[in-house]
C-alpha positions as CSV (number, residue, x, y, z in Angstrom):
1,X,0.0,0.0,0.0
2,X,1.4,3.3,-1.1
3,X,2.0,6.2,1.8
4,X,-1.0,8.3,0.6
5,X,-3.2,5.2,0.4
6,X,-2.6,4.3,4.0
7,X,-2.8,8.0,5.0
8,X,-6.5,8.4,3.4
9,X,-7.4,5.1,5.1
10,X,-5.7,6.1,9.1
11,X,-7.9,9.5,8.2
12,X,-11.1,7.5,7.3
13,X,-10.8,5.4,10.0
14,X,-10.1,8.2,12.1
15,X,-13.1,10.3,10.9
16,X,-14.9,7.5,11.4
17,X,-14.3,6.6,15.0
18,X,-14.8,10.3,15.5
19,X,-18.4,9.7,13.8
20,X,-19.0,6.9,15.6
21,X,-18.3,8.4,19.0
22,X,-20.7,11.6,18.0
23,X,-23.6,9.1,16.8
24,X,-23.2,7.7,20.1
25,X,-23.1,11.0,22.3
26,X,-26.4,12.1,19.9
27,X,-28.0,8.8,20.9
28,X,-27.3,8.9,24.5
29,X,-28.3,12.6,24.2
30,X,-31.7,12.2,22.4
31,X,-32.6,9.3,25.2
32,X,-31.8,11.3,28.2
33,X,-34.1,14.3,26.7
34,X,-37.2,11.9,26.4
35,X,-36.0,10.8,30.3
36,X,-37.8,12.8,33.2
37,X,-37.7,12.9,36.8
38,X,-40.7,10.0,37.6
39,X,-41.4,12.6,40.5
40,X,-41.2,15.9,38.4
41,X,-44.5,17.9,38.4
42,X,-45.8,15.9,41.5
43,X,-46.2,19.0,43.6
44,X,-48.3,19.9,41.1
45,X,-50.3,17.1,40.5
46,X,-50.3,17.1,44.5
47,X,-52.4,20.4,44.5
48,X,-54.9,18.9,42.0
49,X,-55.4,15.5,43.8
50,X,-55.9,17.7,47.2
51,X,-58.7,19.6,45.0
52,X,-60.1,16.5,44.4
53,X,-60.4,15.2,48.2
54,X,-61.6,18.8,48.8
55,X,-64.6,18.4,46.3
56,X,-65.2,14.6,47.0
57,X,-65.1,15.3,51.0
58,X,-67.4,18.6,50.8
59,X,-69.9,16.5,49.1
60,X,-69.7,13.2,51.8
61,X,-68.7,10.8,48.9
62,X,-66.5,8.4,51.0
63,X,-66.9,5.6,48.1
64,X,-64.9,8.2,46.0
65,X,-62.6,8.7,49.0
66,X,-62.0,5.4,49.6
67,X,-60.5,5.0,46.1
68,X,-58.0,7.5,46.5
69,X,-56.6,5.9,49.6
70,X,-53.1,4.1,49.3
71,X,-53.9,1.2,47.3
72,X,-51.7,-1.7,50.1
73,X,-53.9,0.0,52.6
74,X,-57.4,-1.2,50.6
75,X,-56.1,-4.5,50.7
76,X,-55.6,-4.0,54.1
77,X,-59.1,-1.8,55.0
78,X,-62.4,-2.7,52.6
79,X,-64.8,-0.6,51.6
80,X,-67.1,-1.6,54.4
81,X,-64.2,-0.9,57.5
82,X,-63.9,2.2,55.9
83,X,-67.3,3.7,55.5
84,X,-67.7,1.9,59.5
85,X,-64.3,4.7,60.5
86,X,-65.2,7.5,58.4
87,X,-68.4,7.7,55.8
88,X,-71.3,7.8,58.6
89,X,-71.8,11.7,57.9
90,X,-71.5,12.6,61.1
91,X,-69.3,15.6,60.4
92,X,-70.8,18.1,58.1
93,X,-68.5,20.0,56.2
94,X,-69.1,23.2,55.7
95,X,-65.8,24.3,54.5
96,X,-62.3,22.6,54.3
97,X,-59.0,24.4,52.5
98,X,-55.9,23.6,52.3
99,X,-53.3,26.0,54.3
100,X,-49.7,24.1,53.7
101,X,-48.2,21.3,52.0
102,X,-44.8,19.9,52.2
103,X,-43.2,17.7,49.4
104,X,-40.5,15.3,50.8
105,X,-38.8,14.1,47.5
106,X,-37.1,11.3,49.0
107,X,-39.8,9.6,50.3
108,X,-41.8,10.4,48.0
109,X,-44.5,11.5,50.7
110,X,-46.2,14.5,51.5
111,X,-48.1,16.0,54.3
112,X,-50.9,18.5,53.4
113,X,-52.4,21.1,56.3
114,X,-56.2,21.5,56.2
115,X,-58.5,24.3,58.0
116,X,-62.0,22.7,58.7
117,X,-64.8,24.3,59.4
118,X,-67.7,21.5,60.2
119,X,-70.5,20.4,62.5
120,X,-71.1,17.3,64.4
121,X,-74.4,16.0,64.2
122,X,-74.8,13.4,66.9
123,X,-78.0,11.8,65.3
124,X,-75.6,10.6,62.8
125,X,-73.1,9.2,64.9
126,X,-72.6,5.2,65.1
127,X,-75.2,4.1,68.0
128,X,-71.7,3.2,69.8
129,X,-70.2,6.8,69.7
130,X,-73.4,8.1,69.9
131,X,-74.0,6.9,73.3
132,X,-70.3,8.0,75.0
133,X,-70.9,12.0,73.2
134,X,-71.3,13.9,76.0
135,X,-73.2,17.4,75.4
136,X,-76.4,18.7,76.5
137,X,-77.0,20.5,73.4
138,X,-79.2,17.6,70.8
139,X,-78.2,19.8,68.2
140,X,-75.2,20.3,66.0
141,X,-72.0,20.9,67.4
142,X,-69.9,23.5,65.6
143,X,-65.8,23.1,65.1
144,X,-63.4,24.8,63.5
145,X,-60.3,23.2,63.6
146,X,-57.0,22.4,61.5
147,X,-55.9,18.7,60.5
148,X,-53.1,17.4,58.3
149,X,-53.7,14.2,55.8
150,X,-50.9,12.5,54.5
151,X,-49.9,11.7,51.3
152,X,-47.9,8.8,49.5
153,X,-46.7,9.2,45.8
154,X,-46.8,5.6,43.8
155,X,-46.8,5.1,39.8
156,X,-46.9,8.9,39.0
157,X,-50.4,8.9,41.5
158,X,-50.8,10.6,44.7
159,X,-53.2,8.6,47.4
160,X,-54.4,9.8,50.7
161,X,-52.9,7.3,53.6
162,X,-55.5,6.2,56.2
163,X,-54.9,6.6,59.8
164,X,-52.5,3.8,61.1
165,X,-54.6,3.5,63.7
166,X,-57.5,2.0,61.1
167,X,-55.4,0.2,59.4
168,X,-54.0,-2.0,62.5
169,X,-57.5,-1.9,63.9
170,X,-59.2,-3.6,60.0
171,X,-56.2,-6.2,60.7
172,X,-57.6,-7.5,63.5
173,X,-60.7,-7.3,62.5
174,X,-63.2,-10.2,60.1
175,X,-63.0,-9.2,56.5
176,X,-66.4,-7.8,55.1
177,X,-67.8,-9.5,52.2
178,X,-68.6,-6.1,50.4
179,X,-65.7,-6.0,48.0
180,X,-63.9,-2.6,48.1
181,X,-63.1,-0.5,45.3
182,X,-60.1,-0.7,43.1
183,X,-58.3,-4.1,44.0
């Protein structure tokens, strides 16, 4: 092979390592730019899912409710344990806001601050809690009062987390046979 033949060919090869490396670095570039953060926009989508509960909880739909609650803890809590804790309208909502959220980004949890303003009606209670209430007024009871739910980001979802306390307390507890939503 003549000089300027293997000169032309240590230049092609070199051009086309060098194209080869840049085809990669495009490639590895394109695919990163379709990547994104699987928790970007979640404080976002956080505020609308809060909007949500708001709506759902101002109109005493805990069926709806109970479908945005932490999937494991469904499994754990059905429908029928659930509406037993929460959905016997005792508390009438008058109005409930949110006032503060925090975003924790490694645990992919949040805890959101609500400002209640409701009234108990007693005739609505369970006969159980009905019976230990303690008032002499028959009547409504007015409160006005802040809370905080908690909130656990799965699959690009946010779900409201139940109260540990209802979730141990389902555990012990026979299994309804009213199947609950979204297993």
């Amino acid at each position: 092979m003549s000089p300027a033949a293997r000169e032309t060919a240590r230049r092609l090869r070199r051009t086309g390592i060098v194209l080869a490396v840049a085809a990669a670095m495009l490639g590895t570039l394109h695919w990163t730019a379709g990547q994104t953060d699987p928790f970007q926009g979640a404080e976002k989508a956080l505020a609308a899912r809060v909007a949500d509960y708001t709506r759902l909880r101002l109109a005493d739909d805990w069926v709806a409710l109970y479908a945005m609650t932490v999937p494991a803890q469904r499994v754990a809590v059905d429908l029928a344990a659930f509406l037993a804790s929460y959905g016997h309208g005792a508390l009438e909502v008058r109005k409930l806001e949110p006032v503060g959220t925090s975003v924790d980004s490694a645990t992919h949890c949040a805890s959101v601050r609500m400002r209640l303003d409701a009234e108990l009606v007693p005739a609505r209670l369970p006969p159980g809690f009905r019976s230990s209430l303690r008032t002499a007024d028959e009547g409504g009871l007015r409160q006005e009062s802040e809370f905080e739910s908690r909130w656990e980001w799965q699959d690009g979802t946010w779900y409201l987390a139940m109260d540990q306390e209802i979730v141990e307390r389902a555990g012990s507890m026979e299994k309804s046979v009213v199947p609950p939503i979204g297993r």
